[in-house]
C-alpha positions in Angstrom: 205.1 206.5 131.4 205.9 209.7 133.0 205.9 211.3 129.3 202.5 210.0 128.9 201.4 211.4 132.1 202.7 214.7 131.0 201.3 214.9 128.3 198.0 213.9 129.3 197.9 216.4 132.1 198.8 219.4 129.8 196.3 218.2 127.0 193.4 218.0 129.7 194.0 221.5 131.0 193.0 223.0 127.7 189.7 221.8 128.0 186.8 224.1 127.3 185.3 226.7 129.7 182.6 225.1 131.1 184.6 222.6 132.3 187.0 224.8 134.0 184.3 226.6 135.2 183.1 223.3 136.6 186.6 222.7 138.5 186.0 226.5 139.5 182.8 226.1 141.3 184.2 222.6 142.7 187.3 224.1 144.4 185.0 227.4 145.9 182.5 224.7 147.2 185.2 222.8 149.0 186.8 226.0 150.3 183.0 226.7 152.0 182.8 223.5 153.7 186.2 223.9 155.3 185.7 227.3 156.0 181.8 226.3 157.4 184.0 223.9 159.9 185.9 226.5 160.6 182.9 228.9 161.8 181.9 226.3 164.6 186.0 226.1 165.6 185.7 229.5 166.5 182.0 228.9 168.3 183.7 226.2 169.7 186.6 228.2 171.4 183.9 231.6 171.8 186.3 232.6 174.9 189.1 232.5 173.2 187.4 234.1 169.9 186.4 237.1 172.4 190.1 237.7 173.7 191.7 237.6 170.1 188.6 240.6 169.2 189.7 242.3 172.1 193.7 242.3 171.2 194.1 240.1 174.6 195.8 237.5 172.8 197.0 236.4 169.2 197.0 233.4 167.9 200.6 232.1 167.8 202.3 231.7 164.6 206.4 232.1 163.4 206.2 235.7 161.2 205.9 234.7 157.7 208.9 234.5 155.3 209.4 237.6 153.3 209.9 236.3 149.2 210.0 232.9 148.2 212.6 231.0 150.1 209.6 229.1 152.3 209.0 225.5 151.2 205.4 226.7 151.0 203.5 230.5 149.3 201.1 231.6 150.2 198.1 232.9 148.0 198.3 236.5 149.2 200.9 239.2 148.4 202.1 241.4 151.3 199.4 244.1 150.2 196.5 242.0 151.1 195.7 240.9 147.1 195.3 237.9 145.8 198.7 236.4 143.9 198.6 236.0 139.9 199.0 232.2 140.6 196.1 232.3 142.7 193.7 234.1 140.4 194.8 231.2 138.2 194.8 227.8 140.8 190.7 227.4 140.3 191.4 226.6 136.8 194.4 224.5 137.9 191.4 222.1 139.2 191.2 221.1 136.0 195.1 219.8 135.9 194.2 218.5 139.3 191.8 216.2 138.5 193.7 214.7 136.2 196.5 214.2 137.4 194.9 212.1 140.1 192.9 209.5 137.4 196.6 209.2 135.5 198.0 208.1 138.4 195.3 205.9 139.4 196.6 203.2 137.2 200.7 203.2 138.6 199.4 203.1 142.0 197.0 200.1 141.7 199.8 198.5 139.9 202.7 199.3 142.8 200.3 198.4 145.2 199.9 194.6 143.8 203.5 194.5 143.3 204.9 195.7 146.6 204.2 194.4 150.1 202.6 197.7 151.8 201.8 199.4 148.6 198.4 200.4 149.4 199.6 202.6 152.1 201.6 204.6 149.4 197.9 205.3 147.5 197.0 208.1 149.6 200.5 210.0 149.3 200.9 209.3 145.6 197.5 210.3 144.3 198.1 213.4 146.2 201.4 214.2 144.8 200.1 213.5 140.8 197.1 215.7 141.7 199.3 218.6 142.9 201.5 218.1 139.9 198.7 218.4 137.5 197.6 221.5 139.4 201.5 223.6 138.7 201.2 222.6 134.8 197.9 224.2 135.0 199.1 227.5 136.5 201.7 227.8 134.2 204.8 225.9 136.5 206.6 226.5 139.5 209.0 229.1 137.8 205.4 231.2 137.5 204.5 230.7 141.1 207.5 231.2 142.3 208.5 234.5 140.4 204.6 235.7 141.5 205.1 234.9 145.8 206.2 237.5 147.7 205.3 235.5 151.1 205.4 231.7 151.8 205.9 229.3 155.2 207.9 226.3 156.2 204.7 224.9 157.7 201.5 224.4 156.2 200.1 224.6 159.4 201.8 228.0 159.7 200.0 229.1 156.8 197.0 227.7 157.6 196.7 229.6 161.2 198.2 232.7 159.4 195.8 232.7 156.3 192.8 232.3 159.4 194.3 235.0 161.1 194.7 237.6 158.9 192.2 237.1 156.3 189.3 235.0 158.4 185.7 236.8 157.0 187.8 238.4 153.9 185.6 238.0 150.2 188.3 236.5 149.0 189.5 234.0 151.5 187.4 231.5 149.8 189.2 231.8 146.7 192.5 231.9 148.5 192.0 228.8 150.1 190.8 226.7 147.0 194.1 228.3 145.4 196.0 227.1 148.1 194.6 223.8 148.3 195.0 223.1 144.4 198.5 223.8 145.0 199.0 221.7 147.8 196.1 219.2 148.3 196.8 218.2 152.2 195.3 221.3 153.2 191.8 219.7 152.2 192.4 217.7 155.6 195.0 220.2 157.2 193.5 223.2 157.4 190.6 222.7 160.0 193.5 220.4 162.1 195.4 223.8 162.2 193.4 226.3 162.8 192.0 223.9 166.0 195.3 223.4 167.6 195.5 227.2 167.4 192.5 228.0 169.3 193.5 225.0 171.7 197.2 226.4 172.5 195.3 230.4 172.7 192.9 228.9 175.3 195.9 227.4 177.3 198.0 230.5 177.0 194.7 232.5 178.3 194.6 230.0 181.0 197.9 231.7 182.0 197.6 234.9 182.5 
């Protein structure tokens, strides 16, 4: 079975370019809405929006981890540019995709077999679609070897990513990049950024 997934997954990411340009357009569109959601965070928490402008606070985040040694990399090198495994994640869509229908099938089929198993859907989907996304980019030795910067937290890269690169042209692409390589941040990313703002507004509270 897992052969057959393999193979599967590497033969669907040579589709043809439209397709990929397809999964292209599909990751930048996600990246938007997120990034739309985070627009009215920030309108949201205005007071807290006008101290970080004015260098009165920061948002709070642990300094990022210098090479590769984090359990997640980040999309940017240390010079502000996008990674090679970036440039190349849209296309990773692709892998993505379907890596999440191949493990459609195994999941329905735990799930009828073991008591709970439904509640392992969510986790395992995820997991096949982020696999299908590193054949697609070329492996982790590639996006390894390519990271110069990475976290321990997702949510640490999240509030980073917002805080250094928030308005950036290619923080659209960055996030897509990021999410095909590690699908929770679809649904983390917002969560992150908000509990950011929220402790920056305590802290304010403070001084």
């Amino acid at each position: 079975m897992r052969k057959t997934t393999i193979g599967l997954l590497a033969g669907f990411c040579l589709l043809g370019s439209v397709t990929v340009q397809a999964a292209d357009m599909g990751g930048i569109i996600k990246a938007q809405v997120i990034l739309g959601q985070i627009t009215q965070i920030a309108n949201k928490y205005q007071d807290v929006q006008d101290l970080l402008n004015a260098g009165t606070i920061e948002l709070e985040i642990p300094e990022p981890i210098e090479g590769n040694t984090g359990e997640f990399f980040f999309p940017y090198d240390q010079s502000g540019y996008l990674t090679a495994w970036a440039d190349k994640a849209l296309n990773a869509q692709v892998g993505a995709e379907v890596g999440g229908r191949a493990a459609d099938g195994a999941i329905n089929s735990l799930a009828s077999r073991v008591p709970l198993g439904g509640f392992l859907a969510g986790a395992a989907k995820s997991k096949a679609k982020e696999t299908g996304a590193v054949i697609a980019i070329g492996g982790w030795d590639f996006i390894r070897e390519n990271t110069d910067t990475s976290f321990d937290s997702l949510a640490d890269l999240s509030v980073y990513m917002h805080s250094r690169f928030n308005g950036e042209a290619d923080y659209e692409k960055a996030l897509a990049a990021a999410m095909a390589l590690y699908p929770e941040l679809e649904r983390g990313h917002e969560r992150a950024v908000d509990n950011a703002y929220r402790e920056a507004r305590r802290r304010a509270r403070d001084l």
